[in-house]
TORSEBA-789542 format. One record per residue (C-alpha): chain; residue number from 1; x, y, z. Coordinates in pm, 1 decimal. Example, Ala and Ser with C-alpha at 12.3 -4.5 7.8 and 13.67 -1.06 7.14 Angstrom:
<rs>
- A;1;1230.0;-450.0;780.0
- A;2;1367.0;-106.0;714.0
</rs>
This chain:
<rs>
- A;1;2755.8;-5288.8;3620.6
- A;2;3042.9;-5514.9;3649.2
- A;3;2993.8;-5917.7;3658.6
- A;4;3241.2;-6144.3;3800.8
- A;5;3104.6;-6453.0;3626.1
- A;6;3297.4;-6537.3;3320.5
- A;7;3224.4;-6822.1;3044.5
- A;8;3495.2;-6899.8;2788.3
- A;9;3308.6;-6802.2;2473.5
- A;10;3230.7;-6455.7;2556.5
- A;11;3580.0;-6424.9;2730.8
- A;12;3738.7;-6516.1;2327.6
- A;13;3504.4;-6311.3;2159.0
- A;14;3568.7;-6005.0;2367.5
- A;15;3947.2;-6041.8;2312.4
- A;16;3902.8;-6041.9;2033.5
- A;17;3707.7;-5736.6;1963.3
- A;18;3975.4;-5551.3;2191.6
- A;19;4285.0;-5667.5;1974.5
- A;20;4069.9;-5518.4;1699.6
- A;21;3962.1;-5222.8;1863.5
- A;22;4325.1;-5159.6;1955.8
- A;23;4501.0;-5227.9;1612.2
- A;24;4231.0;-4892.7;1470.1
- A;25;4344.1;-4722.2;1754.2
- A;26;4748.9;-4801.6;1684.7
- A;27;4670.4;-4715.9;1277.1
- A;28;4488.7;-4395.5;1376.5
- A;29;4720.8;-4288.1;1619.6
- A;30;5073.2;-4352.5;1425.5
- A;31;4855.9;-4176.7;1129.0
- A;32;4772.6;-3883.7;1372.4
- A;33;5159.9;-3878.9;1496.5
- A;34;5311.1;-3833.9;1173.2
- A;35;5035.9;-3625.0;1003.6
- A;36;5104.9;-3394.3;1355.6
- A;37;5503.1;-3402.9;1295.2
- A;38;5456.8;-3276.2;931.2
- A;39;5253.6;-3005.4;1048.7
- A;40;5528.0;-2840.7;1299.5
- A;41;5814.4;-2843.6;985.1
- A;42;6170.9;-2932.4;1123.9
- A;43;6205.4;-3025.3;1414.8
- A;44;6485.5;-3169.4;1639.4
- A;45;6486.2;-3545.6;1539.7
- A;46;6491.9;-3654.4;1920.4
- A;47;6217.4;-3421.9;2000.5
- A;48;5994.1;-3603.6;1729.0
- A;49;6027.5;-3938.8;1810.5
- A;50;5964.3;-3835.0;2169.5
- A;51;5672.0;-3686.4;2119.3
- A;52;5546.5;-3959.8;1884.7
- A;53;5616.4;-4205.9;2179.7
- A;54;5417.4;-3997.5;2397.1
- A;55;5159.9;-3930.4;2192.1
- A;56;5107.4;-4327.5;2150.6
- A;57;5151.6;-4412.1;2497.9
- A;58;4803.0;-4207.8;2573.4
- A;59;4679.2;-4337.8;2340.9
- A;60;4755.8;-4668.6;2412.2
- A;61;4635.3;-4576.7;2778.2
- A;62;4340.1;-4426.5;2609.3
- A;63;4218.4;-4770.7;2367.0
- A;64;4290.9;-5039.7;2714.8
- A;65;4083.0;-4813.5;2936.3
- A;66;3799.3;-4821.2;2668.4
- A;67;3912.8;-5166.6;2572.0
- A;68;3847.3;-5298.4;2969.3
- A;69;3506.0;-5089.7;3013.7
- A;70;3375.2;-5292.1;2647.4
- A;71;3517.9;-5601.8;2818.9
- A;72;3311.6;-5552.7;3127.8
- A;73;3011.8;-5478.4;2976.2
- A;74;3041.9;-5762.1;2732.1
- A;75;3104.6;-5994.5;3004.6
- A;76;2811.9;-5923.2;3229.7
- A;77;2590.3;-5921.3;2931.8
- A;78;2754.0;-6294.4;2816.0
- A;79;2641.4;-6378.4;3170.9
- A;80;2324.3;-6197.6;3247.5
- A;81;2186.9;-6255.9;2873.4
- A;82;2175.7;-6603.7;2930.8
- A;83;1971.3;-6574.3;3283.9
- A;84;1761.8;-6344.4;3098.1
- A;85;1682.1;-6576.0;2770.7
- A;86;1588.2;-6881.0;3018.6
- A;87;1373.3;-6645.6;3233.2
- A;88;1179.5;-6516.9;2934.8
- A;89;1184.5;-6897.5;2775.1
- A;90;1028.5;-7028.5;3144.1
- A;91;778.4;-6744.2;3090.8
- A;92;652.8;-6826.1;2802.5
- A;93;654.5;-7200.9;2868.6
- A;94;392.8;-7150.4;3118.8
- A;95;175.5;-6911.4;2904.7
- A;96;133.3;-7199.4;2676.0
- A;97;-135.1;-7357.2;2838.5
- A;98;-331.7;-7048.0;2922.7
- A;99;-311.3;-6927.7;2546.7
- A;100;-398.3;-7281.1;2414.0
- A;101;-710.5;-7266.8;2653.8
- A;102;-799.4;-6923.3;2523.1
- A;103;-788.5;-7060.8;2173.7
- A;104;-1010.4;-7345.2;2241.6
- A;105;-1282.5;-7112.9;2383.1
- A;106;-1276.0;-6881.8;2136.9
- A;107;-1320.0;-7217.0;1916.8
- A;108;-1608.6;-7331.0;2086.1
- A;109;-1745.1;-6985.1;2083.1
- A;110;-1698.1;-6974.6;1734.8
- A;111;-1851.8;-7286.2;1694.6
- A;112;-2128.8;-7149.8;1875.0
- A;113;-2183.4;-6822.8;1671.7
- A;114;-2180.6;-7030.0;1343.2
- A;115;-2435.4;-7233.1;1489.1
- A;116;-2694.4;-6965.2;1619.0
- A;117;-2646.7;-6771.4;1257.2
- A;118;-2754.1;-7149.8;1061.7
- A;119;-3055.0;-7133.2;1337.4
- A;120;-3138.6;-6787.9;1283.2
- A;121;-3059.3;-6801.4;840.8
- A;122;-3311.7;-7105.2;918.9
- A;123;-3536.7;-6892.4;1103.5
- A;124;-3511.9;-6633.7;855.3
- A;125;-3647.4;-6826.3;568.5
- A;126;-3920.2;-7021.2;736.0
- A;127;-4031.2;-6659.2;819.5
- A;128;-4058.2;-6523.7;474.3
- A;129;-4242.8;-6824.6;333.0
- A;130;-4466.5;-6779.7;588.4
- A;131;-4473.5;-6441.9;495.3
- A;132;-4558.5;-6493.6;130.3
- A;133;-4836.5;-6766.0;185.1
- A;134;-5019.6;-6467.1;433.3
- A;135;-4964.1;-6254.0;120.5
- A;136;-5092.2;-6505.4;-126.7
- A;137;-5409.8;-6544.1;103.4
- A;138;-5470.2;-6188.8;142.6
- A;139;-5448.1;-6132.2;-218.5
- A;140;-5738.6;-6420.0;-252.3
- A;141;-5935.0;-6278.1;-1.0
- A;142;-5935.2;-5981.7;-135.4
- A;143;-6037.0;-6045.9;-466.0
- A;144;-6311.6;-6252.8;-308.1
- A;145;-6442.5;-5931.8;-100.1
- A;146;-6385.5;-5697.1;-415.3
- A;147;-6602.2;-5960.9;-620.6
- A;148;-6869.7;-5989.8;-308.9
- A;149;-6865.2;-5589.7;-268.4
- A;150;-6932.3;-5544.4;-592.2
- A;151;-7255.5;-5752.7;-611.7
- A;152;-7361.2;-5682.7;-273.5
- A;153;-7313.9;-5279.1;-372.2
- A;154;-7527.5;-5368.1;-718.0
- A;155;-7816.4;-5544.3;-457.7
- A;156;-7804.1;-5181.6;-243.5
- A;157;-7869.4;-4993.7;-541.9
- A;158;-8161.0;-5222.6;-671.6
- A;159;-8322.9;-5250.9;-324.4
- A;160;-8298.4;-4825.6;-268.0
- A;161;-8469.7;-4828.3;-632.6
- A;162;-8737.1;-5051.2;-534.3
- A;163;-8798.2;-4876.0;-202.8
- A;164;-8796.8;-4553.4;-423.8
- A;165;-9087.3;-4683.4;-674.2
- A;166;-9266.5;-4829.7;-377.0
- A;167;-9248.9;-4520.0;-191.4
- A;168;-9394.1;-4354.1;-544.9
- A;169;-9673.8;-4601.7;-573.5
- A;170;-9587.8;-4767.9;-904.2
- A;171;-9597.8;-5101.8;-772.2
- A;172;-9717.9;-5295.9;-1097.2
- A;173;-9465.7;-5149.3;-1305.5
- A;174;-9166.3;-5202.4;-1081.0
- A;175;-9195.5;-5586.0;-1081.1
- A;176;-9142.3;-5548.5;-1467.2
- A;177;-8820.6;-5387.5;-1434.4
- A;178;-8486.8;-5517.8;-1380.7
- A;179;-8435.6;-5429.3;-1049.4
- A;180;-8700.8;-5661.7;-927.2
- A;181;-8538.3;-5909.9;-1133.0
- A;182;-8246.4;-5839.5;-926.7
- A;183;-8446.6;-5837.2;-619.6
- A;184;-8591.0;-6149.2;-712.0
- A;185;-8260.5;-6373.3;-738.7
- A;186;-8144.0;-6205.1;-451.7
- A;187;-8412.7;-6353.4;-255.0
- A;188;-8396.9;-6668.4;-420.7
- A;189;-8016.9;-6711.2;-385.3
- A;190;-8115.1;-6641.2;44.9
- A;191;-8352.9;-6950.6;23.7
</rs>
């Protein structure tokens, strides 16, 4: 593409990357010429410098062709560049305030999560002690049931003995044993 707009800064520096361009081109070229005359021996002295001259005149033709087409391009870039750096500044300018807004959600929701994981570390604890007083109760419950089991199975076996020596008629010696003792408290302990 070829822009017509020119500023003066990018008019210097692209004349001045030419004249460099171009003094390369003259060195390679005069170093081509004579490196090209060696190479063909004697030759008529006329002949050489003529065909030195031409040589560097396409040459010369050759660098301000490429020269112009560097200048163009550097040109519309001097002048496009800067329409494209204050397009992509105004773009970003008004993405500020949407990005600070999405910052200050994600804030709050932040704010939020560290809140709900106090509640539920809260939560969480109040839970296990709970948890550990039912345990504490269970255990004391049942050691009291082991302890009642235990007499209540030793009151089973003295009242299926006394049934036993009932059922067997020796009725006077029973109350003399220790069973009946046992059936005797446990009657008491009833009253």
């Amino acid at each position: 593409t070829h822009c017509s707009q020119t500023s003066r800064p990018c008019l210097t520096m692209a004349r001045m990357v030419a004249k460099i361009g171009a003094l390369a081109l003259a060195a390679t070229q005069a170093w081509g010429a004579e490196q090209h005359v060696i190479a063909q021996g004697q030759m008529n002295p006329i002949r050489k410098v003529v065909t030195l001259l031409q040589s560097m005149q396409k040459k010369v033709t050759e660098e301000g062709e490429s020269e112009k087409e560097l200048f163009d391009k550097f040109m519309c870039y001097c002048t496009s560049g800067k329409g494209d750096l204050a397009k992509s500044i105004a773009d970003a300018d008004a993405k500020v305030p949407a990005v600070g807004s999405d910052i200050t959600v994600g804030e709050e929701k932040l704010e939020q999560a560290k809140g709900d994981l106090a509640g539920a570390q809260t939560d969480r604890a109040t839970a296990k002690e709970a948890m550990a007083q039912a345990a504490g109760i269970r255990e004391k419950e049942a050691a009291a049931f082991g302890a009642a089991k235990a007499e209540d199975d030793i009151n089973i076996a003295a009242i299926a003995k006394a049934v036993a020596a009932l059922e067997k008629g020796t009725a006077g010696s029973f109350l003399q044993t220790e069973t009946a003792q046992v059936i005797r408290n446990l009657a008491n302990n009833d009253k």
